[in-house]
C-alpha positions as CSV (number, residue, x, y, z in Angstrom):
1,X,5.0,6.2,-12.4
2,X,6.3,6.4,-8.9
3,X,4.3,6.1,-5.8
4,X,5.9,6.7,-2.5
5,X,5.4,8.1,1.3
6,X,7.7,10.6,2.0
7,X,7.6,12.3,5.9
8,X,7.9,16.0,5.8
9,X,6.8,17.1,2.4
10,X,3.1,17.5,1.6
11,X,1.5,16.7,4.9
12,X,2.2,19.2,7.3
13,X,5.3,17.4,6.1
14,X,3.5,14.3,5.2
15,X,2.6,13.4,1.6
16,X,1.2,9.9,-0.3
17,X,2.1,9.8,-3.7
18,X,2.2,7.1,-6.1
19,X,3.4,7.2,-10.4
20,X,6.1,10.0,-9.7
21,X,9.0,10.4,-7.4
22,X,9.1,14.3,-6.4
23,X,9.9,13.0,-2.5
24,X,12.5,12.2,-0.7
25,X,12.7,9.2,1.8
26,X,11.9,10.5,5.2
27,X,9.6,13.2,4.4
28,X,6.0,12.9,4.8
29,X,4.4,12.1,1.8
30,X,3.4,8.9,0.2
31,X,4.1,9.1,-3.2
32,X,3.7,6.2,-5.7
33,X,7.1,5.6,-7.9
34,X,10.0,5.7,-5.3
35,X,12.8,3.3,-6.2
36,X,13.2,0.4,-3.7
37,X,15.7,-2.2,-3.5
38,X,15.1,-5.3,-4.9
39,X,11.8,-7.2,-2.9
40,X,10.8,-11.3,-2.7
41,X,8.3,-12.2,-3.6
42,X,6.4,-16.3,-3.9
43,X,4.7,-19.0,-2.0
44,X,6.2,-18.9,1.7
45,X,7.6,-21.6,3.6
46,X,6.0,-22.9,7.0
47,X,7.6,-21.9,9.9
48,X,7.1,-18.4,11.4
49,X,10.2,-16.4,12.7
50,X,9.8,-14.0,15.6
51,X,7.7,-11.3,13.7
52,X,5.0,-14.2,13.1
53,X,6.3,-14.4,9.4
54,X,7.4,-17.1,6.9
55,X,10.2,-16.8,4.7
56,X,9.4,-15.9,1.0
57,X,11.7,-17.7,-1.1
58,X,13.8,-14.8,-3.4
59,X,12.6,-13.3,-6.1
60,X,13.6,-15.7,-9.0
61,X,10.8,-14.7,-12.2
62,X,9.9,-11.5,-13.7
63,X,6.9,-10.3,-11.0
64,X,4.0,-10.2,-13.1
65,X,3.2,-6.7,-14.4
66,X,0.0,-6.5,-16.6
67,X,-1.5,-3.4,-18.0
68,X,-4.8,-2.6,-18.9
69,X,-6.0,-0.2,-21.6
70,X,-8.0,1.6,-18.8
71,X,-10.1,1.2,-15.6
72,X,-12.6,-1.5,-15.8
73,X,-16.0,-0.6,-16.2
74,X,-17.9,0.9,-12.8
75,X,-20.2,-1.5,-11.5
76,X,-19.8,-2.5,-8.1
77,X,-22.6,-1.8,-5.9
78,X,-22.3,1.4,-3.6
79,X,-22.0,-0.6,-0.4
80,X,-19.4,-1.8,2.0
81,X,-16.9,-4.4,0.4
82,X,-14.5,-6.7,2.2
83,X,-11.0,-7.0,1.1
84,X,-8.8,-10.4,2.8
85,X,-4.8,-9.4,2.2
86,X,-3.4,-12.5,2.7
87,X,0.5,-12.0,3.6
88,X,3.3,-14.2,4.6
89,X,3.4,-12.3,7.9
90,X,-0.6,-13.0,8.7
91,X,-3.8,-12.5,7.0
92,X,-5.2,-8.5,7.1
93,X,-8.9,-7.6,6.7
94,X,-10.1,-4.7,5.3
95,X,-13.6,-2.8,4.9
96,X,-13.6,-1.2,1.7
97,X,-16.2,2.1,1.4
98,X,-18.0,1.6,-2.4
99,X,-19.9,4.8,-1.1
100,X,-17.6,7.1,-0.8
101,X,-14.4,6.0,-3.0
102,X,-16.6,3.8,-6.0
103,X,-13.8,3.9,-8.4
104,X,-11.1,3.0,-6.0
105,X,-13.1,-0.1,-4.9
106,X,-13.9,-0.7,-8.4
107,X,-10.4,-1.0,-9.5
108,X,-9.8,-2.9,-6.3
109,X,-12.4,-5.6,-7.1
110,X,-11.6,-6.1,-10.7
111,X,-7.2,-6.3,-10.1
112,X,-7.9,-8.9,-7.3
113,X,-9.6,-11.1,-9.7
114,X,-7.2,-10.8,-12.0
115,X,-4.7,-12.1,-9.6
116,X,-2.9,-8.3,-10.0
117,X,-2.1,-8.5,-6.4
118,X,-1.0,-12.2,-6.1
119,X,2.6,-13.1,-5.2
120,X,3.5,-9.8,-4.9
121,X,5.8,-7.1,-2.1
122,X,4.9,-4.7,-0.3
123,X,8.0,-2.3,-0.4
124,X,7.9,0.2,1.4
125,X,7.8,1.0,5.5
126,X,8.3,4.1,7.2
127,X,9.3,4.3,11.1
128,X,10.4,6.7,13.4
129,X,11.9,9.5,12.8
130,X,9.9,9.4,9.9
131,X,6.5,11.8,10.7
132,X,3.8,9.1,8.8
133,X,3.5,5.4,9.6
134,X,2.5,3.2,7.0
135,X,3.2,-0.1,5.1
136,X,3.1,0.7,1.0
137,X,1.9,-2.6,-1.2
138,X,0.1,-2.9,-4.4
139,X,3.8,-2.7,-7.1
140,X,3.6,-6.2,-8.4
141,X,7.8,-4.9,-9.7
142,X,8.4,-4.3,-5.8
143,X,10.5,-1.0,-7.1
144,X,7.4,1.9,-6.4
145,X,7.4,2.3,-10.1
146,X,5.0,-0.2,-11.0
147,X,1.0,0.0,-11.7
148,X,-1.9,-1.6,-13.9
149,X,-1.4,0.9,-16.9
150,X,-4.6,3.3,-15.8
151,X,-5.4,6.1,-13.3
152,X,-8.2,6.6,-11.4
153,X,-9.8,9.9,-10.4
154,X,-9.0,11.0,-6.2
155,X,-12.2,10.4,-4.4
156,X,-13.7,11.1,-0.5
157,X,-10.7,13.8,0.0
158,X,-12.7,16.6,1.4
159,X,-12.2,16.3,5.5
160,X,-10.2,13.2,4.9
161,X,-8.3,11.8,7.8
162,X,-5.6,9.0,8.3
163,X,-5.8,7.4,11.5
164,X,-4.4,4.5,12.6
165,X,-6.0,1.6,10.6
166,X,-6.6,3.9,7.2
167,X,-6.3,2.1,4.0
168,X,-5.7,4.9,1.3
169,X,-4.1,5.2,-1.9
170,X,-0.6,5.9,-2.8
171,X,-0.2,8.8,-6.0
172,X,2.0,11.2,-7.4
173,X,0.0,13.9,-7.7
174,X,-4.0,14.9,-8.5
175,X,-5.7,11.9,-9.7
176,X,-2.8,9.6,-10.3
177,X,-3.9,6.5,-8.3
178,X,-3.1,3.2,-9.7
179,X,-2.8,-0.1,-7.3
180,X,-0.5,1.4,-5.0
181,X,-1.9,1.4,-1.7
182,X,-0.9,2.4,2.1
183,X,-2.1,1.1,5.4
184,X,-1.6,3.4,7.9
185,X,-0.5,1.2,11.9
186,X,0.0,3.8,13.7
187,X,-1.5,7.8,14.1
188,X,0.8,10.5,12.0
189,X,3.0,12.9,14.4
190,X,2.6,15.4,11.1
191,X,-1.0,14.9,9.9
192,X,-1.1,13.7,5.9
193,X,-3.1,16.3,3.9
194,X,-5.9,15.5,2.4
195,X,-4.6,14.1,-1.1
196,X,-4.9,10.2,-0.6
197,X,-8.2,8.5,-1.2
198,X,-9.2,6.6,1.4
199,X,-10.8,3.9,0.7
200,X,-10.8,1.9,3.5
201,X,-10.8,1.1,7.3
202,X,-8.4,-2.1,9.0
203,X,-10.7,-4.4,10.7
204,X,-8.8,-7.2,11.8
205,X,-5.0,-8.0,11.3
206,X,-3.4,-4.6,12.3
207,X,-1.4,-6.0,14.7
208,X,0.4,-8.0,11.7
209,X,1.1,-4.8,10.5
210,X,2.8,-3.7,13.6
211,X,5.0,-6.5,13.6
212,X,6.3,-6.0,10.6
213,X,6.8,-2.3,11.6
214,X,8.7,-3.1,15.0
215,X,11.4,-5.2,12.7
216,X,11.8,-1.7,11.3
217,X,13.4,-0.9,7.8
218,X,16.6,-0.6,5.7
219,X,16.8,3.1,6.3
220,X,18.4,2.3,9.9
221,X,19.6,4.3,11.1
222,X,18.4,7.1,8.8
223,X,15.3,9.0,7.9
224,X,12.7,6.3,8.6
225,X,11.7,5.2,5.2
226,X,12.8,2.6,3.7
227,X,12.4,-1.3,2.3
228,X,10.6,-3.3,5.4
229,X,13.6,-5.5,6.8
230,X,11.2,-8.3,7.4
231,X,9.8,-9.1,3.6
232,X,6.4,-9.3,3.0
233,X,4.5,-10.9,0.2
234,X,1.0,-10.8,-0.6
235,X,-0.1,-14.1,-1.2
236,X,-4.0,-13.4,-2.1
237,X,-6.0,-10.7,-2.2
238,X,-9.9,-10.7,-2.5
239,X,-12.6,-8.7,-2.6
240,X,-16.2,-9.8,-1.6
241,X,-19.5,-7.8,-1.4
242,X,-20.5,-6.9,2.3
């Protein structure tokens, strides 16, 4: 499955996609499956560089990549959740919507206690002259081919919006989401359509996000989509009710 953002494609030229690669780098789309070179991924080091980021030591294991037989049961509550991103570069706090986008949450809740998320890159940035704006995480194989073995239905598209802030998930087509995800740092120039569950709003930490953007990507000069040139590793992920 592939899951990338590609500028120019399915958004006004902008598209999310995630288990397929049908995009091209620089188009707008964020599909979920686009190949990336190879990411790093561990427990940091101390000191901080210039982007505010510690220096992941390189990849030197096989990343982690469990499947499961299918989603886990749904029973998180239909309430606001609260997901900490803990990265190398700073930690990011997000406000997850069990209203709107139960399943995505769900899936959320149950891969962060299974440590899906732990240790793991986020690989993939697009920048100017790209037309979409976002940081792609959640491939524990750092390629954009990886995912937990299960899809989970598209949920809260109708009227959807991706500002600045958005947390939505990465596809490659109708209900192909997995545990790719996107965090949007800055508003579209081509607006995404509405294909990308989003399942959650940025409250604190977009600024690490930015950071990381400014140090732009491997695509440079080029189309704007690329591997981020400053790495970035999850560290820990949670979920907690409220």
């Amino acid at each position: 499955m592939k899951a990338k953002i590609a500028a120019g494609l399915i958004i006004g030229g902008a598209a999310l996609a995630a288990c397929s690669s049908s995009s091209s780098p620089g188009t707008s789309t964020v599909n979920q499956g686009q190949p990336t070179p190879s990411a790093t991924t561990g427990t940091s080091t101390t000191a901080r560089n210039a982007n505010g980021c510690t220096t992941p030591p390189p990849l030197t294991t096989t990343p982690q990549t469990n499947n499961y037989p299918a989603p886990a049961p749904l029973t998180i509550a239909r309430t606001t959740y609260t997901a900490k991103i803990v990265t190398n570069c700073g930690t990011i706090t997000v406000a997850l919507n069990g209203k709107k986008a139960p399943h995505t949450v769900n899936s959320f809740a149950f891969l962060a206690k299974k440590g899906y998320f732990t240790d793991t890159p986020c690989h993939r940035l697009t920048v100017p002259p790209a037309s979409i704006f976002v940081l792609q995480c959640g491939d524990p194989t750092g390629t954009g081919n990886g995912g937990p073995g299960y899809t989970i239905p598209d949920e809260h598209l109708q009227g959807a919006t991706y500002p600045a802030g958005t947390v939505a998930m990465a596809n490659a087509g109708p209900n192909t989401g997995g545990s790719q995800f996107f965090i949007v740092y800055r508003n579209a120039t081509s607006p995404l359509h509405a294909s990308y569950t989003p399942f959650g709003k940025v409250i604190s930490g977009l600024a690490v996000v930015k950071r990381i953007a400014k140090a732009g990507n491997t695509s440079t000069p080029g189309p704007g989509d690329g591997r981020p040139n400053q790495p970035v590793v999850i560290e820990s992920f949670t979920v907690t009710k409220g």
